[in-house]
C-alpha angles and dihedrals in degrees: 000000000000124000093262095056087042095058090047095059095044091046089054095043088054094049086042088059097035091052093046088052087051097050092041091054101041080051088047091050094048094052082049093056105049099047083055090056090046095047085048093050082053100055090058093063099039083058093057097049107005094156087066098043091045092046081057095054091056101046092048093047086065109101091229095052112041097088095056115104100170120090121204115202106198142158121225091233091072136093099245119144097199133261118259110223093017143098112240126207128197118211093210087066098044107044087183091045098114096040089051098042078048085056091051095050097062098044082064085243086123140012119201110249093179103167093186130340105321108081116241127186125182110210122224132255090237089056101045092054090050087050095048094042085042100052109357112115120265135213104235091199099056095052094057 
């Protein structure tokens, strides 16, 4: 090989690698961004009802429950048995809860999936990974 041909490949090589860093970073810094816009979205919300979305976080930062998605709104007057694998509200405890859950809705965080009498929501995987970066337990070490 003579030295011609050597300096082209390397000169490619070195464009090929630089152009991969480029485009992983430009990516980087998208998914960056957007997860900014949707935490700030977040915090919007989190400002105009922060007791239930705190009361989230902590409900989904239980082991048992972080993988439930479905919210039952219930009074404890009624006749409602539970539902397994998912959080249950009262609306006795949480005077603002309708008006809340109504805020949510809208912001597409959650959709009513009511099969009878008793309202249901499932809550959407955007939200819940808002909740749970929002109020899930870190490992301090880890982040230094």
């Amino acid at each position: 090989m003579d030295l011609q041909t050597f300096l082209l490949l390397a000169s490619l090589a070195v464009l090929a690698g630089w152009a991969y860093y480029t485009d992983r970073k430009s990516k980087d810094g998208a998914r960056k961004e957007e997860f900014r816009k949707k935490l700030s979205r977040f915090r919007d919300a989190q400002r105009t009802m922060p007791d239930l979305i705190r009361k989230l976080g902590g409900d989904l930062s239980e082991p048992l429950k972080s993988s439930y998605r479905d919210l039952f709104v219930v009074s404890r007057n009624s006749p409602f048995d539970g539902g397994a694998g998912a959080l249950v509200y009262y609306t006795e405890d949480n005077p603002d809860l309708e008006a809340s859950l109504a805020a949510l809705e809208s912001g597409g965080y959650i959709k009513d999936v009511t099969p009878y009498n008793v309202k249901k929501y499932r809550m959407s995987e955007e939200f819940v990974e808002m909740v749970l970066y929002a109020y899930a337990p870190r490992d301090l070490a880890k982040e230094k």
